[in-house]
C-alpha positions as CSV (number, residue, x, y, z in Angstrom):
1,X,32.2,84.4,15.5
2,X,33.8,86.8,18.0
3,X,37.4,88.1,17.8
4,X,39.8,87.8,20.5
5,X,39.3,90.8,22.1
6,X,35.4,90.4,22.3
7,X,35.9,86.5,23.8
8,X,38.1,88.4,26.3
9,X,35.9,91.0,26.9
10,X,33.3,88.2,27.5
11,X,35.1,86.2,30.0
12,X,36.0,89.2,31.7
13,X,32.2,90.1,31.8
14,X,31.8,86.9,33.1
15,X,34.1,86.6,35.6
16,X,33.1,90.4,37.1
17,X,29.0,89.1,37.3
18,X,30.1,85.6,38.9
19,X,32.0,87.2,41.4
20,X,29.6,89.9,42.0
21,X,26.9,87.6,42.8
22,X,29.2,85.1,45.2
23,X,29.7,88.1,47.2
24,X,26.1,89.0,47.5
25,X,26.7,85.7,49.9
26,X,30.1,86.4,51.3
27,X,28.7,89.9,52.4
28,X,25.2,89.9,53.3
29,X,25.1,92.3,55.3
30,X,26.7,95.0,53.4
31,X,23.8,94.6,50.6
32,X,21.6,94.6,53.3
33,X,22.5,97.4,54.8
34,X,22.1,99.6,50.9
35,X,18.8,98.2,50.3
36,X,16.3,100.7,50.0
37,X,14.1,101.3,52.8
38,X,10.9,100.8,50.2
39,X,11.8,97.0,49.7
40,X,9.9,94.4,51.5
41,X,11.6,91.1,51.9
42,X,15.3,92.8,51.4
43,X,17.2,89.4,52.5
44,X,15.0,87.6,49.9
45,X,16.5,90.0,47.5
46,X,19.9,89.9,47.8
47,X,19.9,86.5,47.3
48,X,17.4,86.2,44.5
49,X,20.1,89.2,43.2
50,X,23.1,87.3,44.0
51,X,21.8,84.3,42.3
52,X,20.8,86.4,38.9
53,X,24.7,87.6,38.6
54,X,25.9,84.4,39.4
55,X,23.6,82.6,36.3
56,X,24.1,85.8,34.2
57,X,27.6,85.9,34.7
58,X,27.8,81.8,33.6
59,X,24.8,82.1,30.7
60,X,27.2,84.8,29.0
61,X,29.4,81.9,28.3
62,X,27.2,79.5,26.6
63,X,26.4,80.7,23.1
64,X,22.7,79.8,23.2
65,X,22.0,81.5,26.6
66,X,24.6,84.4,25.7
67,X,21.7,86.2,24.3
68,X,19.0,86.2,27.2
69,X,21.1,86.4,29.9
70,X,23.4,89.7,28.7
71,X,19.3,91.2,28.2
72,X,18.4,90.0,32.1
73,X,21.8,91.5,33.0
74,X,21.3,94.5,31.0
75,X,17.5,94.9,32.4
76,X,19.0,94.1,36.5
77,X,21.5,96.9,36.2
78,X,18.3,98.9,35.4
79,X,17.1,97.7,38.4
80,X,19.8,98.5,40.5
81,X,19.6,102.0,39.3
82,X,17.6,102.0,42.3
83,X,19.8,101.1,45.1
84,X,22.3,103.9,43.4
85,X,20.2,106.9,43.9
86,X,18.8,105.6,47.4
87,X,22.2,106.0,48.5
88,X,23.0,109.6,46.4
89,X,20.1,110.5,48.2
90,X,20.4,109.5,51.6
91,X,24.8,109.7,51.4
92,X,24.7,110.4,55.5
93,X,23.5,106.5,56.1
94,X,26.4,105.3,54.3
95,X,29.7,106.8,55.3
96,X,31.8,104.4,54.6
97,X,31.5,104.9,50.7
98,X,33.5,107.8,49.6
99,X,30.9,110.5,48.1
100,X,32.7,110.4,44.3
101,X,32.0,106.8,44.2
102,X,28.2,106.8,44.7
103,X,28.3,109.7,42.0
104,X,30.5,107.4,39.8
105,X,28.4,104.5,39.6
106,X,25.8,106.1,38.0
107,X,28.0,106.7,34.7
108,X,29.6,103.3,35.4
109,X,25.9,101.5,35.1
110,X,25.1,102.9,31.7
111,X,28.7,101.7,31.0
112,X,27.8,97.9,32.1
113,X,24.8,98.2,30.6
114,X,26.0,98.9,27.2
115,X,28.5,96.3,27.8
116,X,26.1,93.6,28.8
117,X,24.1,94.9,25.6
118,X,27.2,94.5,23.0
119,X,26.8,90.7,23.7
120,X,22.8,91.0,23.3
121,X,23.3,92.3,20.1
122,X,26.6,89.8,19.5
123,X,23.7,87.0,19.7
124,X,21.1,88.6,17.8
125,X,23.5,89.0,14.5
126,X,24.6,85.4,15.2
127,X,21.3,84.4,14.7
128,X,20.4,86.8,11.9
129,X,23.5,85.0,9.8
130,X,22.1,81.6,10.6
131,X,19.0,82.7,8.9
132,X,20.4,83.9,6.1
């Protein structure tokens, strides 16, 4: 059973991936335009991206999906990794994002990503106890 603070923390979570995902669609071309140049097919993926966050996001919420989807959040943040350092490294192509925040995101993935992971693990005791 999760305390109060960890259901918040959830629908927080929730919430933030939702979000994140709709906007893959309200702004296109902003996640377009910080795709790396090594992607084929980059429209393909911000929608197949968008779409992830968006079922993440809603999965968190449902006890028996809680499990896989804060692991496929988890393992996309990984991903996006990606997109982070493509912009560290090429900084010049994207002036309109202040050089401490590309350097902050980095720090701030692992930070989702141990997030996303508390509820991995969250699921994996539930079903542990069940066993038991």
């Amino acid at each position: 059973m999760l305390t109060r603070v960890a259901r918040a923390s959830l629908a927080v979570q929730s919430v933030f991936y939702v979000a994140s995902g709709v906007n893959h669609f309200w702004h296109t071309n902003f996640y377009l335009h910080i795709m790396p140049d090594h992607y084929s097919h980059p429209l393909m993926l911000v929608r197949v991206s968008g779409v992830a966050e968006i079922l993440g996001g809603l999965g968190l919420l449902v006890p028996v999906t809680r499990r896989f989807s804060a692991i496929g959040i988890a393992a996309m943040l990984v991903v996006f990794f990606d997109v982070h350092f493509f912009m560290l490294l090429h900084a010049a192509r994207f002036p309109e994002v202040p050089a401490w925040v590309l350097w902050a995101r980095i720090p701030l993935q692992f930070l989702l990503i141990g997030w996303a992971l508390y509820f991995a693990r969250q699921g994996e005791m539930r079903m542990v106890t069940r066993r038991s």
